[in-house]
Every structure is written in structure tokens, then in C-alpha cells.
C-alpha angles and dihedrals in degrees: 000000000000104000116093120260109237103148117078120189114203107193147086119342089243096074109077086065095086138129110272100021101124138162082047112178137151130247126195107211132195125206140186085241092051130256122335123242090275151334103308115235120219136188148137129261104200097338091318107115110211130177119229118207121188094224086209097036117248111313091022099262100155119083120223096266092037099065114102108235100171094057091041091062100040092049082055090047087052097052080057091260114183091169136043116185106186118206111210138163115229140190117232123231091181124071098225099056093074127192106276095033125110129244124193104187129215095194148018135207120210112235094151120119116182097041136106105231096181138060084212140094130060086110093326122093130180127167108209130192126250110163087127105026101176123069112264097211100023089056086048097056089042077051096049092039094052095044089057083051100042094054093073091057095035086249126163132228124193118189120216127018137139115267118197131202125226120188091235141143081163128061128243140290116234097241087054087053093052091048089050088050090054092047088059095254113170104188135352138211140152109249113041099097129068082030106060086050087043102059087039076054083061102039095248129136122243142199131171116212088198112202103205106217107173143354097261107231105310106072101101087206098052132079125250106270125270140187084231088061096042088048098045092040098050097042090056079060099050094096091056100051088050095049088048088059102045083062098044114048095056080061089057141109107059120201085179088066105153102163101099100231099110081061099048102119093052093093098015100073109079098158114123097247095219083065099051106100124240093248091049093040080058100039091060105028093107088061100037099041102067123124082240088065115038091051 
């Protein structure tokens, strides 16, 4: 495989095993923030290469706090990655977003609490903007892309929404659903965040395609959650996320690109570079070196 990798796909570790992907191999990647979650498994669908990365390494052996997102996203930087699609599952707090249907947020809410959410620190600050946190055009053409392959199955695809964050790795109570309800919480998972400020961090445009398994716990007609429902529930949608990005990465990569997220540090970085030391100079000089941001 010639071609650069500039697609990155964040998800289960089923979804690289789809129709079209050829030229599939394995790279083992180092990073200043230690290993990523796995081997990451790279490929071409129709002459786009494109890098899968199993978000909870294979067999799922990472817990929701445990993953390492900052090495996850800069392994993705150093293959050359300009965008980053995540497949999560999800749970709904609203009635009309249904299991099996699909959710592309257009925003997130941090409700995290053990996790590092910056590449920076360590003698180097930058305070980066996230008021938008997903990609605008990168999350219309994910949209567009589900919807075509929704229409085979009768799925349905909503675009926009809040998705909120909880630690984990448990569920909800019922009295936390119905607060995240109240806050105007659309749907809620367990991995979005630090991941979508992360790849903004690295200047690299980001789009959830979120599967809703469940109703959370406020939905009096609906079970308590279960893995066995997420599991069950995400898999039957496999086949539509594959299909959605099978439509989507020969469509990528953009050299029309107007959102803005490849040029997030340029206003972000406010250290006194005589005081950044060396080993931080070094750490993040993948991030901070780029001709983005130095213009």
C-alpha cells in the first residue's frame, strides 16, 4: 500500500472485516504517550487507504477510563490521519431517537472525571477551542453517507444532537438519566470525550457515526441496560456502519477542506517558547510543528 493514510476509523474491533477493504496489514506504533489500544489495522477501499483502530483493543480488554486516548490519536497524526470518523454505541434520553437508529452529534458535554483531556502540560500550555467540537463537514458527509446506507434496512439517521460522556464503566442510575434528560442531553456513551478534543489538539477533523442501543434508564418501558443489549444491538448495525463507510472514505481526502480544525493550535499555543522544555518541545512536536501552525 502506496497511497497516504489520511482516514482514520476509531470503533469495534469488528469493523475492519468488511467487503472491499484490500491491501489489509498490521502496524505496531510507539508513541510518546505509550502504546495505542492495538495494532492498528490499515487497508484501501477502492485505492483510499484508510487506519482502523479497535478504540477498546481486541477483546475489549480496556475499560472506558483505561483506554488510552492520547496515544490513540497521535498514532493516528503520525500515519499522516486528517480524519478521524468514531463508531460508538450510544444509549438515547429522548423518545424519538430509537435503538437501531443512528445519531451524528454536533456536540458533547464532559461529564468525564479521571481522564487526561490534553496533550499539553509538562511546561507547555495551549487553550484550544472547542465550541464546536465536531467537524462540520466532515460530520455532513458521515450523515449523508449513513442515510444511503440506512435506506436498504429502513434505518434511520438523525443529524445533531448533545452527547454526553459519563466515566463508566457502569450505566446509569435512574435518577442520573433523568438529570441528563433535564440538561437537554440527547444520547450518552462512555468514550467520546477526551477523544473528539483530542483529535481538535492534533488538528484533525473529527465525526461520530453514534449506534443507540438502548434508553438508558429512564424509559419506564424499557429494561435496565445490559452488555448483552448493547452487544446484541450494535452488532445488528454492523453491517450499516460498514456499508456507510464504504460510501464515505473514497470520498476522502478533501483538499477543499474550509472547517478550520487542521489550524486549531494557531491561536491556541500561548507558552513562551524559551521556557518549553526540550522533552516537551519533542513530545509535541508532531502536533506543534506543523506548517498550520507555524503560519
Amino acid at each position: 500500500m502506496n497511497n497516504p493514510i489520511t482516514v482514520g476509523v476509531i470503533g469495534g474491533s469488528g469493523l475492519y472485516r468488511m467487503r472491499g477493504l484490500e491491501s489489509v496489514r498490521e502496524i505496531e506504533i510507539t508513541t510518546p504517550f505509550g502504546p495505542p489500544s492495538d495494532a492498528i489495522i490499515t487497508g484501501e477501499i477502492n485505492g483510499v487507504a484508510v487506519a482502523f483502530l479497535p478504540r477498546h483493543g481486541r477483546g475489549h480488554i480496556y475499560m472506558p477510563t483505561e483506554i488510552p486516548y492520547r496515544a490513540n490519536i497521535y498514532a493516528l497524526k503520525s500515519l499522516g490521519v486528517q480524519d478521524i470518523i468514531s463508531i460508538s454505541a450510544c444509549g438515547s434520553l429522548r423518545e424519538q431517537l430509537r435503538p437501531g437508529d443512528v445519531v451524528i452529534p454536533d456536540q458533547v458535554f464532559d461529564f468525564t472525571k479521571l481522564r487526561k483531556s490534553s496533550f499539553f502540560g509538562e511546561g507547555q500550555v495551549a487553550h484550544v477551542s472547542v465550541a464546536d467540537p465536531y467537524c462540520p463537514e466532515l460530520s455532513a458527509r458521515v450523515a449523508a453517507a449513513a442515510a444511503a446506507a440506512a435506506e436498504a434496512s429502513s434505518g434511520r439517521v438523525h443529524r445533531g444532537g448533545t452527547f454526553i460522556t459519563i466515566e463508566g464503566p457502569r450505566f446509569s442510575t435512574r435518577a442520573e438519566s433523568r438529570v441528563f434528560r433535564a440538561w437537554g442531553m440527547d444520547i450518552i456513551g462512555m468514550t467520546a470525550c477526551p477523544e473528539v478534543f483530542l483529535a481538535r489538539e492534533a488538528g484533525i477533523c473529527y465525526a461520530t457515526m453514534a449506534h443507540v442501543t438502548d434508553f438508558d434508564v429512564w424509559h419506564k418501558s424499557e429494561g435496565a441496560v445490559t452488555v448483552d443489549m448493547v452487544i446484541r444491538r450494535l452488532n445488528a448495525n454492523l453491517e450499516l456502519a460498514q456499508e456507510a463507510l464504504r460510501r464515505l472514505i473514497p470520498q476522502l481526502p478533501r483538499s477543499d477542506r474550509l472547517c478550520g480544525c487542521a489550524g486549531s493550535l494557531a491561536t491556541a499555543l500561548i507558552t513562551d517558547p524559551a521556557r518549553i522544555p526540550a522533552q516537551t518541545k519533542e513530545r509535541l512536536a508532531l502536533l506543534t510543528e506543523s506548517d498550520t501552525v507555524d503560519a
